[in-house]
C-alpha positions in Angstrom: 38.1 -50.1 -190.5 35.0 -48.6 -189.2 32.7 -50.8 -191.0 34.2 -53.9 -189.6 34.7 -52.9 -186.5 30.3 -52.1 -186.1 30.1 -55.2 -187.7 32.1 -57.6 -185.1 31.0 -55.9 -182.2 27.4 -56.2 -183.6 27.9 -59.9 -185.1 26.1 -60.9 -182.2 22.4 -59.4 -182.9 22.7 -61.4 -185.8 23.4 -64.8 -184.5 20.7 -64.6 -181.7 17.7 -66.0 -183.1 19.5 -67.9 -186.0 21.0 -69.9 -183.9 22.9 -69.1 -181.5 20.0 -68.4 -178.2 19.2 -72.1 -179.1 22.3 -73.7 -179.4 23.4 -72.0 -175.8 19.9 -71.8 -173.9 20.3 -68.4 -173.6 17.3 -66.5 -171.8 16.3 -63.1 -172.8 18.5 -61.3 -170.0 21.4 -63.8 -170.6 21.9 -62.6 -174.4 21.4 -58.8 -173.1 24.2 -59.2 -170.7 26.8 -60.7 -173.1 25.9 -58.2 -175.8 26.8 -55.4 -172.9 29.5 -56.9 -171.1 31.8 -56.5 -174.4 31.2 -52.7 -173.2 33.1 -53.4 -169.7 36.3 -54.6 -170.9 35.8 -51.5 -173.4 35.5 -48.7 -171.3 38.1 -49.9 -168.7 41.0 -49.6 -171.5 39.5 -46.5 -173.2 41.2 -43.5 -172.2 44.6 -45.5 -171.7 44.4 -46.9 -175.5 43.5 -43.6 -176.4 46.9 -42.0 -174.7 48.9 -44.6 -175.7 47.5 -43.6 -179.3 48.8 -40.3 -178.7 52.4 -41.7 -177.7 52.8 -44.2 -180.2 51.1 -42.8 -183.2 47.7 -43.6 -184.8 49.5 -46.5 -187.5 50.8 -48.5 -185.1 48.1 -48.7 -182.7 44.7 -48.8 -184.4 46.8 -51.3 -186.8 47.2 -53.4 -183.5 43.7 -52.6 -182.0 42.4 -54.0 -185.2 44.0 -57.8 -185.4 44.0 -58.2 -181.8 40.2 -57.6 -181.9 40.1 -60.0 -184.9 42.0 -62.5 -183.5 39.3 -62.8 -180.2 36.5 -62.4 -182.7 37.0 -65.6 -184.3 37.4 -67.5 -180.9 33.3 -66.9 -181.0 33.2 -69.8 -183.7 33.9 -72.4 -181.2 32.1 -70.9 -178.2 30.0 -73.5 -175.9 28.0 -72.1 -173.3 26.8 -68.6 -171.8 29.8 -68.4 -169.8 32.3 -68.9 -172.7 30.3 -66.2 -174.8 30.3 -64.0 -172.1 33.4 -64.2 -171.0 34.9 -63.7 -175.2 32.4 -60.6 -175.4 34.5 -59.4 -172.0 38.0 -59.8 -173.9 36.6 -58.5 -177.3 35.7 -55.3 -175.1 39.4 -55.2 -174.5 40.8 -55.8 -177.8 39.0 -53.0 -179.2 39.3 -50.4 -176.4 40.1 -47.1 -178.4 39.6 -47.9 -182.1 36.5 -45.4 -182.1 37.7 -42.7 -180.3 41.3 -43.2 -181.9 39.6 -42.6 -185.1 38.3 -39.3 -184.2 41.5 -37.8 -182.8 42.9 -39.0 -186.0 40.6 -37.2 -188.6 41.2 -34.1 -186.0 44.7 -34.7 -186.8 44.1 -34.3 -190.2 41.4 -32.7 -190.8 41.0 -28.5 -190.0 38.0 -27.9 -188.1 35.5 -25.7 -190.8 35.9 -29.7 -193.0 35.1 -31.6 -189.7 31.7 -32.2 -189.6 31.8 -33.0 -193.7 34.4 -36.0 -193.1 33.3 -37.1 -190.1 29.8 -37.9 -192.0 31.9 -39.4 -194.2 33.5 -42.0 -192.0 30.4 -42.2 -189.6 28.4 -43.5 -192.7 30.4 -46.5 -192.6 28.1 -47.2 -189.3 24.6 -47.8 -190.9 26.3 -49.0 -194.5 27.5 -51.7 -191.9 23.6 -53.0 -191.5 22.8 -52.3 -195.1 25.7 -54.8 -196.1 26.5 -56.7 -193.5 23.0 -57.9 -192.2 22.1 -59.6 -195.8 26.0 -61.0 -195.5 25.4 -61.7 -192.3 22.2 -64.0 -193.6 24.6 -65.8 -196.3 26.9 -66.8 -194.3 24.9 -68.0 -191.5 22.4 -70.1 -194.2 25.7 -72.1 -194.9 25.0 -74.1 -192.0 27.3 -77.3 -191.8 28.9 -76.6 -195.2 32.2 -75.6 -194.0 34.0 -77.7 -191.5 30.7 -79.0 -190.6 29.9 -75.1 -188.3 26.6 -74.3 -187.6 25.8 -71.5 -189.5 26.1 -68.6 -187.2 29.4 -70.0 -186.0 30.5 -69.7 -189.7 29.2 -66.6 -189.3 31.6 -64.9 -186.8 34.5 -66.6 -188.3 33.4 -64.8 -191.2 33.8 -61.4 -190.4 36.5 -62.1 -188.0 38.9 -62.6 -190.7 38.8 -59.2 -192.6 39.9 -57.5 -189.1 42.9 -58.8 -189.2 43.8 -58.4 -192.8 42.9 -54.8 -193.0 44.4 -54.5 -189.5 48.0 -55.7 -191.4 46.9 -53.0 -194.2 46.4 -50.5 -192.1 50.0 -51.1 -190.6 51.6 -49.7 -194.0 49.3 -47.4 -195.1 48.2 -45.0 -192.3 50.3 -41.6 -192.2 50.1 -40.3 -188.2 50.0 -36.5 -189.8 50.1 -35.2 -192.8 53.9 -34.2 -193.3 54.2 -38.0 -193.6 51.7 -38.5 -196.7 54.1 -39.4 -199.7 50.4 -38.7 -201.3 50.4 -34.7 -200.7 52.8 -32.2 -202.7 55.1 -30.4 -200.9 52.5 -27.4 -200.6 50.0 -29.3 -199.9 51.4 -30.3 -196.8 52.5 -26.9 -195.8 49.1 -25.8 -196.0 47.8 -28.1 -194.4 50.2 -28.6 -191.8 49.9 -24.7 -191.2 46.1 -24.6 -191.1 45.9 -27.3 -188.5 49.0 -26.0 -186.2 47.5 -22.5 -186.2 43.7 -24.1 -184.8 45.8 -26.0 -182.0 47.6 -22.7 -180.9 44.2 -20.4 -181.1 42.6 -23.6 -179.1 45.6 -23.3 -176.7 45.3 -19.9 -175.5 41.7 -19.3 -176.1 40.7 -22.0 -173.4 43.9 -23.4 -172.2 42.2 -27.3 -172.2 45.6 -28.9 -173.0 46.3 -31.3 -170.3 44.5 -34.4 -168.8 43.7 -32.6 -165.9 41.8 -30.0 -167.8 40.0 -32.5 -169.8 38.6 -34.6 -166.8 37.7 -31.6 -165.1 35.8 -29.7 -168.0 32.1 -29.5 -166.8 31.8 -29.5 -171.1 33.2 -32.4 -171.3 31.2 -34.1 -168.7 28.1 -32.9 -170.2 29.0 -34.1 -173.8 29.8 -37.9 -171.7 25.6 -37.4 -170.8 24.1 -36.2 -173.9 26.6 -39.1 -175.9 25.1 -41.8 -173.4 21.0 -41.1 -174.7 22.4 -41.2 -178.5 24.2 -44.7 -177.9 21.2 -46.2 -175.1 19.0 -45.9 -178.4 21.7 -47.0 -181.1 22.4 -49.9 -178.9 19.0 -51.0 -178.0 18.0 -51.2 -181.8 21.2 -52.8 -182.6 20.9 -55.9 -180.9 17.4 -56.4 -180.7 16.0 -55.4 -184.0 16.8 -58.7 -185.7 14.8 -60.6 -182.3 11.8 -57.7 -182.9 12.0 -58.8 -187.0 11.5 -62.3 -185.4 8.3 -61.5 -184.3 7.2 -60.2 -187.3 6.6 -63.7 -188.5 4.1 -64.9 -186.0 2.1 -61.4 -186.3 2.2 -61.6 -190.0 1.8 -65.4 -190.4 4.9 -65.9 -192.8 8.1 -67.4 -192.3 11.1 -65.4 -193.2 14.6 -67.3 -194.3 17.4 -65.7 -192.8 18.9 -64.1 -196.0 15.0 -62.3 -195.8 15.5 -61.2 -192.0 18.8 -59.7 -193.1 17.6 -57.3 -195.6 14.3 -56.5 -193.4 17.2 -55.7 -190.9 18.9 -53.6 -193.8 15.9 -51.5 -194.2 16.1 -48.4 -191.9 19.6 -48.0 -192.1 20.0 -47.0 -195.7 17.8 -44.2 -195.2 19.8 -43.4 -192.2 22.7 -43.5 -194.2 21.4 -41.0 -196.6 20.0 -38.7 -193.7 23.1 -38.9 -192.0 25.5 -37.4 -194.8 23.0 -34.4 -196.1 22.4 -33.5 -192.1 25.7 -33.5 -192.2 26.1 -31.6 -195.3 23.7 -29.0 -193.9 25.8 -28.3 -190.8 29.0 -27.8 -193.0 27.1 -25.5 -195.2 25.7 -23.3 -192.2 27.5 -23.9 -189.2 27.0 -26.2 -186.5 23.9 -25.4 -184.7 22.6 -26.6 -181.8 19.6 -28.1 -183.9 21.7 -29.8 -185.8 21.9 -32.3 -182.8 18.1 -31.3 -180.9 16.3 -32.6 -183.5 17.6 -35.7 -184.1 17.6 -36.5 -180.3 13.6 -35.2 -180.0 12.7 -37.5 -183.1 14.3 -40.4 -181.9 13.4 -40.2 -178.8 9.7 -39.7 -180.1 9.5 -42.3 -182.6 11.0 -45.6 -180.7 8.2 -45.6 -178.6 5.9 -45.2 -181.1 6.9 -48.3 -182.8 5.2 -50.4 -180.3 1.5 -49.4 -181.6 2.4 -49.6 -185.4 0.1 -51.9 -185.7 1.8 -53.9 -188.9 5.3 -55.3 -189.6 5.7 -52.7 -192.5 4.7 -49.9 -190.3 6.8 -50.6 -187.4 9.8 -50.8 -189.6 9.2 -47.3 -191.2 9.0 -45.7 -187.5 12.0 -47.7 -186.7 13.5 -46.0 -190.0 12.8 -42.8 -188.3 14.5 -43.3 -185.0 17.9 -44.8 -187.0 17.6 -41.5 -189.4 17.7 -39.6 -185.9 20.4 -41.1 -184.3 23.0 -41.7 -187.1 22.2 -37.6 -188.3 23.3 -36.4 -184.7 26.5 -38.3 -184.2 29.1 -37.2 -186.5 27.9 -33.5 -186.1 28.1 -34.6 -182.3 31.8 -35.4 -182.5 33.1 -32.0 -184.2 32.3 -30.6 -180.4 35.6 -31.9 -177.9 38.1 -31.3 -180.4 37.1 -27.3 -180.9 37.7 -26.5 -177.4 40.5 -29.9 -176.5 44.2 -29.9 -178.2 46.9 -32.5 -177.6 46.8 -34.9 -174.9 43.5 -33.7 -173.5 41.7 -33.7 -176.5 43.0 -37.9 -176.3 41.9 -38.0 -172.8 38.7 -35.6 -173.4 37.7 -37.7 -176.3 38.4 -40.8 -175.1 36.6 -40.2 -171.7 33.0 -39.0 -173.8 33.6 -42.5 -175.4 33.6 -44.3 -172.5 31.1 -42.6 -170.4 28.4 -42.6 -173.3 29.6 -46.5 -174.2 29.2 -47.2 -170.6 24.5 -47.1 -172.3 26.3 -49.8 -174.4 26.3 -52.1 -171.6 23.1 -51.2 -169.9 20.8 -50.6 -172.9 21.0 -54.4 -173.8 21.2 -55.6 -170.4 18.1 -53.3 -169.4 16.1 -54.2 -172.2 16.3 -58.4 -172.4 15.7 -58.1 -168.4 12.5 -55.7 -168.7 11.5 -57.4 -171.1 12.0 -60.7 -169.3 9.8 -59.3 -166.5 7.7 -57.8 -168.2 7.0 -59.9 -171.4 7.1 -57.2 -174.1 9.6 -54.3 -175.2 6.7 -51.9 -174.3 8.8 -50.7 -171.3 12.2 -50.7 -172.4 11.7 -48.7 -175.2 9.9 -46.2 -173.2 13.0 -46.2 -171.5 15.2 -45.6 -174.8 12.8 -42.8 -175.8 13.7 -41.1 -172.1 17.5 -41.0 -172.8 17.1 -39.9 -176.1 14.8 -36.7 -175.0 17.1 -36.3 -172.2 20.2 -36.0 -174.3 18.2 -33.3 -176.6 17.4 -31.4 -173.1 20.8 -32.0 -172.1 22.2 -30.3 -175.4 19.9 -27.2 -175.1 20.6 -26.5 -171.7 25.1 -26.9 -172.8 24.3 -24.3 -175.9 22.2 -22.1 -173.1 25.3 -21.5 -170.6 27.4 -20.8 -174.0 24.9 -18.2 -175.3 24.3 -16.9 -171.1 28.2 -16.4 -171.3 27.9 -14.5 -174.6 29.5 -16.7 -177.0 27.1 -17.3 -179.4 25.6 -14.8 -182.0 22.4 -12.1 -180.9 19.6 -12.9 -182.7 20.3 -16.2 -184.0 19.5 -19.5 -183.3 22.2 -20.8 -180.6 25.1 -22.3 -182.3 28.1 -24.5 -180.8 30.6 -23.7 -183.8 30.5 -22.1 -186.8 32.2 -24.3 -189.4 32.1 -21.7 -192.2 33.5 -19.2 -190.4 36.4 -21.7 -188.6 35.4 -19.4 -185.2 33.3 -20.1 -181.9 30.5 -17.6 -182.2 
């Protein structure tokens, strides 16, 4: 579900400079806003979809967050003009308002903290496995321009991954358990320990910091720092997103070759395998020791280092390997990232709590397109803007230190060790 979801909201980077900028006169600044605008309509119905999860249960709703988002998604095959595309990037904002952080509140559901980190690298790998597959699909279906009802190619395109939303939307309907006492999968004491492990977490949670309620999730100054540091991480995931395939563009006139669009789909490909790879043995790490704050500095120093730095590469196949870097950075941080609202939120605030991180981090979805097709209309090169991903990334990195600071200055993390957030192996704050 994860993988098709990156891939439609995504679908966009793709048809760009196939295409798509040509066919609709797009400027620069034009395809930046309707890339962000999607992230408008999606943070205005976040932390509702996300309660109304809650209510109704995790089948019913991501099943109906997933064809409704399917259903707009193929509307972008007849599209006709900037204000039609932006307008359909608006409503697919809508659609899929809560699929993401729905998905997390699930596995919490499910999942006892000391495993969280391990299965959310799990399901987070589906991210950059999206670019490894989907860019080279991406390039097949668009090079089948005018065989199919006579669509250009990139309108083939997003009816092409449209379709698989709603199917596995319909799946998704009669296979999704909303907690485990429902799994027909699980013997009986399987369920009971599991059941047991996960009902003993929410009542420790519960009287160990009392963040049970709306109220308490909105007004956690932990939460609100977790929105911040989420923003740098999804300015840079953003910003690469969309405009690697129009950097790989480039490529052609500084190397003086011509690439078919099945070859800029793999070149897209390239850093996101490795960042596939570095994402689950980071994440493999932080099971086997603990969360540490590291865990998510690191990342956030090295992307924030290395996106600039791809600007004086000097060669195509330089720039992509200190691209490579800066996707291995962000896709390690994340899914350790997300095993931190649901240690210290339970219930309805850990919907809300979760939810609201979504949004306020999401909220760099919008502007990190927008700011970088407008700088670089203004300026005419991505010299500036991705200076300016570089800055959110370091900032989220100083961002994180100073959060695992006021935890050690309180006293609740170890003496003599590097300052932790949660220690997995142990199941205990520390």
């Amino acid at each position: 579900m994860f993988f098709i979801n990156y891939l439609d909201r995504t679908a966009i980077g793709f048809a760009a400079p196939n295409g798509m900028n040509d066919d609709l006169a797009l400027s620069a600044a034009q395809f930046g806003f309707a890339s962000g605008v999607f992230f408008i309509g999606y943070i205005l119905l976040e932390v509702p979809s996300n309660l109304a999860l809650h209510r109704f249960g995790a089948r019913k709703w991501l099943a109906r967050i997933m064809v409704s988002w399917g259903i707009v998604a193929a509307l972008f095959t007849w599209v006709g003009n900037f204000e039609q595309l932006a307008i359909l990037r608006f409503i697919l904002g809508v659609a899929e308002a809560g699929f993401f952080p729905g998905a997390i509140l699930f596995l919490s559901l499910w999942v006892p903290a000391r495993h969280r980190s391990k299965i959310l690298s799990l399901f987070y790998i589906a991210q950059p496995l999206t670019t490894v597959i989907g860019a080279p699909l991406a390039g097949l279906l668009i090079q089948q321009d005018g065989v199919f009802f006579g669509l250009a190619g990139w309108r083939f395109m997003f009816l092409g991954v449209a379709i698989p939303a709603i199917v596995v939307g319909i799946i998704a309907w009669f296979y999704l358990k909303d907690r485990p006492a429902d799994a027909k999968w699980l013997t009986a004491e399987e369920k009971t320990w599991l059941t047991g492990a996960l009902e003993k977490e929410r009542v420790t949670a519960e009287e160990a910091h009392k963040h049970v309620s709306i109220r308490h999730a909105f007004g956690s100054g932990r939460v609100w720092m977790l929105c911040f540091i989420y923003f740098g991480f999804i300015y840079g995931l953003y910003a690469l997103a969309f405009f690697l395939p129009t950097i790989i563009e480039g490529f052609q006139a500084q190397a003086g070759v011509e690439f078919d669009v099945l070859q800029k789909g793999l070149i897209t490909a390239i850093p996101y395998l490795p960042a596939a790879i570095a994402l689950y043995f980071w994440s493999q790490d932080a099971h086997r020791r603990g969360l540490k704050t590291w865990h998510i500095v690191i990342p956030a120093i090295a992307g924030g280092v290395s996106i600039p730095l791809a600007l004086f590469a000097g060669s195509p196949v330089l720039t992509i390997a200190v691209i490579t870097i800066t996707a291995m950075a962000i896709f390690s941080a994340l899914p350790n990232f997300w095993t931190l609202p649901t240690q210290f939120l339970t219930g309805v605030a850990a919907a809300a709590g979760v939810a609201l991180i979504n949004t306020i981090g999401n909220l760099a979805g919008f502007s990190a397109p927008y700011i970088t097709g407008a700088v670089f209309d203004w300026t005419g090169g991505y010299e500036i803007p991705m200076f300016i991903v570089g800055f959110f990334m370091l900032l989220s990195a100083v961002l994180m230190l100073i959060l695992s600071r006021q935890r050690h200055n309180a006293g609740t993390d170890t003496p003599n060790a590097a300052p932790l957030i949660f220690d997995e192996a142990a199941g205990r704050d520390r």
